[in-house]
C-alpha positions in Angstrom: 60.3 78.8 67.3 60.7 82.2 67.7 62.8 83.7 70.7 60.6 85.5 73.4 61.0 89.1 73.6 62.6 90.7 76.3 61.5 93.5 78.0 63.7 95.6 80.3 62.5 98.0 82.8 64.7 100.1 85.0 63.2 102.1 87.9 66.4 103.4 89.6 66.9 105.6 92.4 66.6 109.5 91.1 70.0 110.0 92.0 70.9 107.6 89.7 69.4 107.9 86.7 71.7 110.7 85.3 74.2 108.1 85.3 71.8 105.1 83.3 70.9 107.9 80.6 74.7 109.0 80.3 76.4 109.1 76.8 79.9 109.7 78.4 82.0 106.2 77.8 83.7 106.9 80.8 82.0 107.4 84.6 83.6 107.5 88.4 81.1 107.5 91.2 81.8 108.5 94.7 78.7 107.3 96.6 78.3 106.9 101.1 77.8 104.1 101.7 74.7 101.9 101.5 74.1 104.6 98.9 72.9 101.6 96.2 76.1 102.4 93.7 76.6 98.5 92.9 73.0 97.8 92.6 72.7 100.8 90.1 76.1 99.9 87.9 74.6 96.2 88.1 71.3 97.8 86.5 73.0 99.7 83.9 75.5 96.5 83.3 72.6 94.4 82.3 71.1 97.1 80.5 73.5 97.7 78.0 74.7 94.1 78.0 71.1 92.9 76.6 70.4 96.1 74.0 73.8 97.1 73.1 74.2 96.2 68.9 78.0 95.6 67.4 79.5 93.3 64.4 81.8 90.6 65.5 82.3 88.0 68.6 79.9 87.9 71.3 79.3 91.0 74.0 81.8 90.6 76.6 81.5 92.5 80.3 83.1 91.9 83.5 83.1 93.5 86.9 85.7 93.4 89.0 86.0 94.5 93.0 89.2 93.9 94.9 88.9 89.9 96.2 87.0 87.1 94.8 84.5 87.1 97.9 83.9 90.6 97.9 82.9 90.2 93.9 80.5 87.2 95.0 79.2 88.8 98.1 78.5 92.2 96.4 77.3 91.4 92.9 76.8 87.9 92.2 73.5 87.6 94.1 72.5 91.0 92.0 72.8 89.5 88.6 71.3 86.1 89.3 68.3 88.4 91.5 67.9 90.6 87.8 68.7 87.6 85.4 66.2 85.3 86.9 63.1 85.8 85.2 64.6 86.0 81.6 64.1 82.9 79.6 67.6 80.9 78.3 70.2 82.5 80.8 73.4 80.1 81.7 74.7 80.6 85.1 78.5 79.5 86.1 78.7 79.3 89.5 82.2 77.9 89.1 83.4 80.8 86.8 80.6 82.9 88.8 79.4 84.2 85.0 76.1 84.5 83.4 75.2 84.1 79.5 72.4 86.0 78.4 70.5 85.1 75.6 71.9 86.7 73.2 75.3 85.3 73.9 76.9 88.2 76.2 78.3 87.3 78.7 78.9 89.0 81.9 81.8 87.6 84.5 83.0 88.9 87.8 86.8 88.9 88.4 89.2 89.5 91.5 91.4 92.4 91.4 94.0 90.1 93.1 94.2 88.0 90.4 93.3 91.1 87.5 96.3 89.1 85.0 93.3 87.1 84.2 91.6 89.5 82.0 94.7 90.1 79.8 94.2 89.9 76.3 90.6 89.6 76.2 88.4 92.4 74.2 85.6 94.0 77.1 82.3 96.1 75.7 82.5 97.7 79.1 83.7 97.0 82.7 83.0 98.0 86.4 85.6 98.4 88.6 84.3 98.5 92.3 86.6 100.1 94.8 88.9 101.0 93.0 90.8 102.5 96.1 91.8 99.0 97.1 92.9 97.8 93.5 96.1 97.6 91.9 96.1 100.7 89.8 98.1 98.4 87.4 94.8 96.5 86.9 93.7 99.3 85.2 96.7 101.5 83.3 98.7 98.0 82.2 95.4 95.3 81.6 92.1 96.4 81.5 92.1 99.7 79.6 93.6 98.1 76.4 90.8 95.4 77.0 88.6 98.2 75.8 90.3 99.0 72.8 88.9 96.6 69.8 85.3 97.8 70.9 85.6 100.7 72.5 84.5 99.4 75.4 83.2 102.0 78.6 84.2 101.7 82.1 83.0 102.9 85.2 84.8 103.5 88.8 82.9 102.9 91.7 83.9 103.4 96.2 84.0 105.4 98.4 87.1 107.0 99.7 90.0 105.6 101.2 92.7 108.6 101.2 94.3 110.0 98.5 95.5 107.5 96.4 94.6 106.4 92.8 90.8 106.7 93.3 91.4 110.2 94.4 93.7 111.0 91.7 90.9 109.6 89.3 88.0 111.7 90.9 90.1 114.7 90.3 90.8 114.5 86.9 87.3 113.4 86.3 85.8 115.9 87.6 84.8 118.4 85.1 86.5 116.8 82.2 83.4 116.1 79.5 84.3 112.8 78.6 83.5 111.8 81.9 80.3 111.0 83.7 80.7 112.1 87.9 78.7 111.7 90.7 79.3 112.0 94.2 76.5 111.5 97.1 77.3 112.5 100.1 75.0 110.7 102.9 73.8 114.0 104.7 73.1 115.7 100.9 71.7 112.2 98.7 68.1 111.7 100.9 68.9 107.9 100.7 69.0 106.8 104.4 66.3 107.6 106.9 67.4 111.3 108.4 67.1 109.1 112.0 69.3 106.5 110.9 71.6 108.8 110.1 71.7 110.9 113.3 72.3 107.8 114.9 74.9 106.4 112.9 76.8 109.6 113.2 76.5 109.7 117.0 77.8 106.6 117.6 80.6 106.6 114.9 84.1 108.4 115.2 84.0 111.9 112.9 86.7 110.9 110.9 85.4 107.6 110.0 81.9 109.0 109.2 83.5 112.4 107.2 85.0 109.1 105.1 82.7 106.8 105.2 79.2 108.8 104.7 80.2 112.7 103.7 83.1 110.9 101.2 86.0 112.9 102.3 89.3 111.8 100.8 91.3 113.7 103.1 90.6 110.9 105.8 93.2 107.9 105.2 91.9 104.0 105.2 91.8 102.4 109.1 95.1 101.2 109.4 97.0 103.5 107.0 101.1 103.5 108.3 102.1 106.0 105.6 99.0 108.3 105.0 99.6 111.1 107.5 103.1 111.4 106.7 102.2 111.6 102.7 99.7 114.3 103.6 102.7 116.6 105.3 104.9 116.1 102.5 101.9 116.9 100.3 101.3 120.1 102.4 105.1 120.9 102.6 105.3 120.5 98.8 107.5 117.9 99.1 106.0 115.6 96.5 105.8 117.6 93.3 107.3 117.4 89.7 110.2 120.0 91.5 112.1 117.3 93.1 114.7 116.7 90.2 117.7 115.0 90.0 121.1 116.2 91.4 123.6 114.9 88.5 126.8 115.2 91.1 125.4 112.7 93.9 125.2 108.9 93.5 121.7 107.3 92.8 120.3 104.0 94.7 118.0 101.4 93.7 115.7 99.4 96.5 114.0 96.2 95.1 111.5 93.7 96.1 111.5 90.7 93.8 109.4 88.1 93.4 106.5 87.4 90.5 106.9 89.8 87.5 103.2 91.8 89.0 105.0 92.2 92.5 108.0 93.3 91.3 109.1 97.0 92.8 112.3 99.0 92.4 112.4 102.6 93.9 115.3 105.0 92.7 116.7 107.3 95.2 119.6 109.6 96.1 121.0 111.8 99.6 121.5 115.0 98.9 123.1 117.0 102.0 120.3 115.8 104.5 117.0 115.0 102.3 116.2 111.8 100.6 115.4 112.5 96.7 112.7 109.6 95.3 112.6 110.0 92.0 111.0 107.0 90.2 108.8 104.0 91.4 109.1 101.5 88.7 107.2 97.9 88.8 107.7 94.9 87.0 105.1 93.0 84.1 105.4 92.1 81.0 108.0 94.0 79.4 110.1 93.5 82.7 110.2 90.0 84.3 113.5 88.8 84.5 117.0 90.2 86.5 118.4 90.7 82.9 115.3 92.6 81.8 115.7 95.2 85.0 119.7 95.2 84.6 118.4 96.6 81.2 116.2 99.0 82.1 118.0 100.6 84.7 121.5 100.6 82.4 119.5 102.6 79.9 118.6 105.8 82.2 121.2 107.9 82.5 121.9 108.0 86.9 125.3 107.2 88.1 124.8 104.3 90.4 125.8 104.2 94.0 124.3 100.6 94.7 121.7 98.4 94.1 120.1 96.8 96.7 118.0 93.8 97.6 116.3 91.9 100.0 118.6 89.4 101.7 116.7 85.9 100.4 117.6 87.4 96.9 121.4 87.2 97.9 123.3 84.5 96.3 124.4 82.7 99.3 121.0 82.8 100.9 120.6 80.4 97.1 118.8 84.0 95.6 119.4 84.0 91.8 119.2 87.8 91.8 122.5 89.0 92.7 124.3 87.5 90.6 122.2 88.2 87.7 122.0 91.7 88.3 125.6 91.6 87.8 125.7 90.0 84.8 123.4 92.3 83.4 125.7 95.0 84.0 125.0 96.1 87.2 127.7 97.0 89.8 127.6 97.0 93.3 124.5 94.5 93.7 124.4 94.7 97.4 122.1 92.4 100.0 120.9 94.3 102.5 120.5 92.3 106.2 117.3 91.0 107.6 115.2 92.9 109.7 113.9 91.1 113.3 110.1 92.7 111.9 108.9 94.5 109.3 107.7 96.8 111.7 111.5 98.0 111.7 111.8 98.7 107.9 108.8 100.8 108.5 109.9 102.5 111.6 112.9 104.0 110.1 111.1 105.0 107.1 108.7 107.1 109.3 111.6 108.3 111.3 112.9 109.9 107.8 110.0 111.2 106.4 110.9 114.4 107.0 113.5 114.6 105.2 112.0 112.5 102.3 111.2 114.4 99.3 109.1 112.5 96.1 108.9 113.5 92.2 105.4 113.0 91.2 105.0 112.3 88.4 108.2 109.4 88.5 107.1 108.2 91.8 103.2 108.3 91.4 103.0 104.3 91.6 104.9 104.3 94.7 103.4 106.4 96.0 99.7 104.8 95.2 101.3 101.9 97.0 102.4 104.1 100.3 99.3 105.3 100.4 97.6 102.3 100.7 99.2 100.3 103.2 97.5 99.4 106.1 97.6 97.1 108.8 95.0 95.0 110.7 94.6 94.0 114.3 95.2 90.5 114.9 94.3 88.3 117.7 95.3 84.9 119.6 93.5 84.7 122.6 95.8 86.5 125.1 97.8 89.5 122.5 96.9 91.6 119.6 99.2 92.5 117.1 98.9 95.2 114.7 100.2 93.3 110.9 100.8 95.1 107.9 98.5 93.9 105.3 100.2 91.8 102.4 98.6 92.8 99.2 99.2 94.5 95.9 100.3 98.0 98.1 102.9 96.0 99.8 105.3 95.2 97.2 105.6 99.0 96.6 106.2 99.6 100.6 108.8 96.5 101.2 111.4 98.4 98.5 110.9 101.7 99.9 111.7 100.7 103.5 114.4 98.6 102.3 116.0 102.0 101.7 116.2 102.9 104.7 117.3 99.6 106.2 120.3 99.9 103.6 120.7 103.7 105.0 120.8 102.1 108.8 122.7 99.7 107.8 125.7 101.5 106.8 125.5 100.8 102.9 124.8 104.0 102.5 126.6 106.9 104.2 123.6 109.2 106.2 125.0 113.2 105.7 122.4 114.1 108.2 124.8 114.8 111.4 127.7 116.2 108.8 127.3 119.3 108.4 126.5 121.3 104.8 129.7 123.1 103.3 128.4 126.4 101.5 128.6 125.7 97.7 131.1 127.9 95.5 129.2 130.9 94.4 127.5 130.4 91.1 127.1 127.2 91.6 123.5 125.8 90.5 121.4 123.6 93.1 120.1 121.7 90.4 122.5 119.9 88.1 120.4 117.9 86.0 116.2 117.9 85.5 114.4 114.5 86.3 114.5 112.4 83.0 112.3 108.7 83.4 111.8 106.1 80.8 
């Protein structure tokens, strides 16, 4: 018996349809919200997974937004709403994926738990607010999922500071291998003109210039770090200038865990300022205490001291001193507990300042400072502002432990002692920034 024929209409939104007759492989929209941007990457997703032709294994496509309920509440009821009048479709509620009939398959995965996609081939992939992501998800697992087929991708949110969306939207932005769009609510004609008014009336400006006119320069409710990033930004304290002074000892600052959440910032004093140089993270390549020892023993710093959290301290039963040490790092030191985390992050406020970052070493980190938030909690009689533990705190955790090592007297602070004037002739810069 022959298979029915299928027949796929599309009537999107005007604003949309540039991007469902794009030939660019690549596309990032940033779209107000209740703009329709997941109902119209959901069209095109469908789309291309029922016409699109290729030899070999069956189509593969996934979506991905940042938890699992956020991926059921904002697309799984789209693609069962679409995929229910088509003849033969499989629907996995369990695995929340649906099989077409002609064998693609289309499956919605958490960016929490993005390891889950690695090593599988993708014909394309939409990642939905990507702002809240682990840029890892994308850079270390996803993109080579597009490699056997050259798959597409498309980004999708609205802004949340300038982090690794932003970063994305610029270098987009009027690169031709890239699809853009960005709807602003008072430009796009989508909501009713009255709604609007009223929404903007009764919402703060800042959250509405974010939330509706897509400004990144508004950080994410909660952010601890993003105003003091946008001063060093302005200062030009975070740019490929801040190099490495070869004369004054460097510092590492951990946090250790799983491989994914492994963090290790690289830092040096020189006279007052605090030099970050590189934001490494753990994975594949990099997963045991022997396998950082390595890493860091190849780059060419002279170590001050390394330091860690103080459950990673051999006689708190931490395996990670001690194998630092024996693979071949000196000077392994724990650095005390903190009575809150609210102190790590205190004192790293207190020095920003004086903190300088190298972009292009630090440009994880700094993803990850950028994104830190906290969230009002509640019991009944108190509310507590908590940081948020998620991908950006791993990233955060190492960087304050810096400064808890600084306060702590691990490391000597040169701010109160004063600057003596350098011999004449002698350079400021003793060596360039070299990462591996």
């Amino acid at each position: 018996m022959a298979r029915p024929k299928i027949i796929v209409e599309l009537e999107p939104r005007d604003q949309f349809r540039g991007y469902l007759e794009r030939e660019e492989r690549w596309a990032c929209l940033v779209v107000h919200r209740r703009g329709g941007k997941t109902f119209g990457c959901i069209q095109d997703l469908l789309h291309r997974a029922l016409t699109h032709r290729r030899e070999g294994p069956a189509l593969r496509y996934a979506y991905l937004a940042p938890t699992r309920d956020q991926t059921k509440d904002i697309a799984w009821g789209y693609l069962k709403q679409f995929t229910a009048q088509i003849p033969d479709v499989k629907v996995n509620e369990a695995d929340l994926q649906i099989t077409l009939p002609n064998k693609a398959t289309i499956r919605l995965y958490s960016g929490e738990a993005y390891e889950r996609l690695r090593g599988i081939y993708l014909d394309g992939v939409i990642i939905d607010e990507f702002a809240d992501i682990d840029p890892q998800a994308w850079y270390a697992v996803i993109r080579p999922c597009l490699s056997d087929y050259q798959g597409w991708a498309t980004f999708i949110g609205t802004p949340k500071g300038r982090n690794a969306f932003w970063r994305l939207w610029k270098e987009a932005t009027g690169n031709p291998e890239w699809f853009t769009l960005q709807l602003k609510a008072s430009e796009s004609g989508i909501l009713d003109s009255k709604e609007l008014s009223d929404i903007k009336r009764g919402t703060p400006a800042h959250i509405y210039d974010q939330e509706y006119e897509c400004s990144f320069d508004v950080g994410r409710p909660g952010a601890i770090y993003s105003k003091s990033l946008a001063e060093a930004r302005n200062n030009r304290r975070i740019s490929n200038d801040v190099l490495w002074f070869k004369e004054a000892p460097v510092y590492t600052s951990f946090d250790v865990g799983a491989p994914l959440n492994q963090r290790c910032w690289i830092w040096q004093m020189v006279g007052d300022r605090l030099n970050f140089l590189e934001a490494l993270s753990g994975g594949d390549d990099c997963k045991t205490p022997a396998d950082w020892a390595g890493r860091l023993t190849q780059k060419q710093y002279r170590y001050g001291a390394h330091f860690i959290p103080h459950d990673a301290a051999q006689e708190n039963g931490g395996l990670w001193q001690e194998a630092l040490k024996l693979g071949g790092l000196a000077n392994v030191v724990p650095v005390p507990r903190q009575m809150s985390v609210w102190d790590g992050i205190n004192l790293a406020l207190d020095a920003f300042p004086r903190i300088s970052f190298n972009e292009e070493g630090c440009r994880d980190g700094i993803d990850s400072l950028d994104a830190y938030h906290s969230k009002e909690e509640r019991d009944g009689v108190t509310i507590k502002n908590v940081p948020v533990h998620d991908w950006s705190s791993h990233g955060s955790d190492s960087f304050s432990l810096a400064h808890q090592a600084i306060k702590a007297g691990l490391v000597v602070d040169r701010t109160a002692i004063a600057r003596r004037p350098r011999p004449m002739g002698r350079p400021d810069v003793i060596m360039g920034f070299r990462g591996t």
